[in-house]
C-alpha positions in Angstrom: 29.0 -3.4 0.0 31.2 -2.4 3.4 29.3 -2.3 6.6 29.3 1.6 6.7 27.3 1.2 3.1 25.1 -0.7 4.5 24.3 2.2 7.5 23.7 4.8 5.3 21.4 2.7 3.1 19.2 1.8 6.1 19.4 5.6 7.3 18.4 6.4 3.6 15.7 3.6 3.8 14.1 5.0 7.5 14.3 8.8 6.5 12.0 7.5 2.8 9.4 5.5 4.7 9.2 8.6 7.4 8.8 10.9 4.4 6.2 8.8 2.7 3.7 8.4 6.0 1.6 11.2 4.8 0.4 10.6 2.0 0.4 6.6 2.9 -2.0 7.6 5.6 -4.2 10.0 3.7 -5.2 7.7 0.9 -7.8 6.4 2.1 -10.4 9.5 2.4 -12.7 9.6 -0.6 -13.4 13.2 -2.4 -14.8 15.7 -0.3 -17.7 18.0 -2.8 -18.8 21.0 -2.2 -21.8 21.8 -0.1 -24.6 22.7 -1.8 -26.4 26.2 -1.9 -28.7 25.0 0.4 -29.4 22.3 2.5 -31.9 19.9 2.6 -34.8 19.6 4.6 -35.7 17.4 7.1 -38.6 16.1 8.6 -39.1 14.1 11.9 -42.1 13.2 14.2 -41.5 13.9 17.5 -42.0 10.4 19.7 -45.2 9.8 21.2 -47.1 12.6 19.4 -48.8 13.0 16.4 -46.2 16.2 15.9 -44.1 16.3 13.0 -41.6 19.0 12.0 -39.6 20.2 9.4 -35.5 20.9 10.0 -35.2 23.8 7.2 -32.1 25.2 5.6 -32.4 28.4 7.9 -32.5 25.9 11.2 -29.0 23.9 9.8 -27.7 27.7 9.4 -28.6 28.1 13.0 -27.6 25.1 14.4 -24.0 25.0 12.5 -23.7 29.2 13.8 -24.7 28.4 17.3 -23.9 25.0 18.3 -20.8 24.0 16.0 -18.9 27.1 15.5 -19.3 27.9 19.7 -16.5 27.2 21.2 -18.3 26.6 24.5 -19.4 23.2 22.4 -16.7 22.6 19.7 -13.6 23.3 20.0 -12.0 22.8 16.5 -12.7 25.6 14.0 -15.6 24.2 12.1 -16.2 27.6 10.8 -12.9 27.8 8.3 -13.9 24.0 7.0 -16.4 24.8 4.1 -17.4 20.8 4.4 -18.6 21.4 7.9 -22.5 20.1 6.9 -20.8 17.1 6.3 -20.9 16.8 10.3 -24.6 16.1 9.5 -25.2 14.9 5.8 -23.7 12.3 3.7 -21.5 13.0 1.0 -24.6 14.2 -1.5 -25.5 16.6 1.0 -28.8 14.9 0.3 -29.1 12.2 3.6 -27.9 11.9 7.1 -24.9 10.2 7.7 -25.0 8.1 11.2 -24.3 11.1 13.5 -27.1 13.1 11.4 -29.1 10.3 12.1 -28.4 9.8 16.0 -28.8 13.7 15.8 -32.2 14.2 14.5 -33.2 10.7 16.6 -32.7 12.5 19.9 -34.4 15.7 18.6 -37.3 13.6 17.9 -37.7 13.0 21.6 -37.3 15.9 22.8 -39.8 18.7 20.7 -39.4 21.2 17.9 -36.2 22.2 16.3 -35.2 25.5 18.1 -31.7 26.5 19.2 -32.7 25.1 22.6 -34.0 21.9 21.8 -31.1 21.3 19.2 -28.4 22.0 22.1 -30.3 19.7 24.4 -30.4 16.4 21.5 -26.2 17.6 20.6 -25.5 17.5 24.1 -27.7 13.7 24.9 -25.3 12.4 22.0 -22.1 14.2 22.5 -20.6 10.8 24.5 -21.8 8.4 22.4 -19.5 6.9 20.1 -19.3 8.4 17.0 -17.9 6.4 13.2 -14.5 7.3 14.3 -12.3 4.5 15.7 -11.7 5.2 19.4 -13.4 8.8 19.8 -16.8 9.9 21.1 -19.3 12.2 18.8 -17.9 15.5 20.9 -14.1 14.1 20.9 -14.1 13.6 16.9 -15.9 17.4 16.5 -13.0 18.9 18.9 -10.2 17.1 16.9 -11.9 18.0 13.3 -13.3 14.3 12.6 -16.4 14.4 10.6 -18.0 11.8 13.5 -20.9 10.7 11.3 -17.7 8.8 8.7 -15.2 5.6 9.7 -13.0 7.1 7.4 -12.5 10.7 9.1 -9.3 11.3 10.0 -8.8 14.2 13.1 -7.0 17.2 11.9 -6.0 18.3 15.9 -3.6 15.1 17.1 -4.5 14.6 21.1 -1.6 14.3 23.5 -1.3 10.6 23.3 -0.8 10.7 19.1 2.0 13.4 19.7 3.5 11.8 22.7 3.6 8.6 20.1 5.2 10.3 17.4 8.0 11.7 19.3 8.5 8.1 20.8 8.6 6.6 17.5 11.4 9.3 15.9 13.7 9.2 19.3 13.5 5.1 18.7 14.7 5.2 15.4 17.4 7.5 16.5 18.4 5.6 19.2 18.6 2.0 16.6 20.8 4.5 13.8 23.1 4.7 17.0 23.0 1.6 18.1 23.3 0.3 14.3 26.5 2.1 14.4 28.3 1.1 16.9 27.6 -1.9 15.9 28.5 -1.9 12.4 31.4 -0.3 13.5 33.3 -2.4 15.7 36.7 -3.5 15.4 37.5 -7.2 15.7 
């Protein structure tokens, strides 16, 4: 094979593997089901009381409406993602996952779950660091991680993940020139 054969195989070979990232990169999410008609119900005691309270369907409603879908808290569109109680459940719909978990842990130390008190225990957890690799709870939300699962991937790529991507294509473009010239010399 000449030298110029050899170029446009490896241009052939670069453009495949950047073609193939996708779905090399998606493989690894398990089946997302449905959400159920309703969700489940909760209970918690409330720390340092002999309180205990019940987090009904009717309060997820409210807390998913008021908390997740504003946009003064979230910033991704939870609302258009059918799977959004997944921010809270596991994939039964039946259990917390972790963020659940952190999530109904701070409501337990601060009272009764209204509106008010479910904003105060989202907010107390919104910096901690949530199942996905290098973002916060609030910072997997706002890119459309699922913060409660290691395997969520965010839907909205920050500034560093774009920055990254362009960095990677003009590389390649500058080693097909480079690759060129040098295939290309004369002796």
């Amino acid at each position: 094979m000449n030298r110029k054969g050899t170029v446009r195989l490896a241009s052939l070979a670069v453009v495949v593997l950047l073609a193939l990232m996708p779905f090399i990169s998606s493989a690894s999410a398990p089946p997302i089901p449905a959400p159920p008609s309703t969700l489940p119900t909760i209970t918690y005691h409330v720390v340092g009381t002999n309180e205990s309270y019940n987090i009904t369907d009717t309060d997820w409603t409210t807390f998913f409406t008021d908390i997740i879908d504003n946009s003064t808290y979230v910033k991704y569109n939870w609302s258009a993602n059918a799977s959004q109680d997944l921010i809270i459940f596991d994939l039964s719909y039946t259990g917390l996952n972790p963020y659940g978990a952190e999530f109904v842990e701070a409501l337990s130390q601060i009272g009764s779950p209204t509106i008010k008190n479910m904003t105060l225990a989202f907010e107390r957890i919104e910096n901690d660091p949530s199942q996905v690799k290098g973002y916060t709870n609030i910072q997997a939300l706002n890119a459309g991680a699922y913060p409660g699962f290691s395997w969520s991937k965010p839907k909205v790529a920050g500034p560093v993940a774009t920055y990254r991507d362009v960095a990677i294509i003009v590389a390649i473009i500058a080693v097909v020139f480079v690759l060129y010239f040098v295939f290309n010399r004369k002796k």
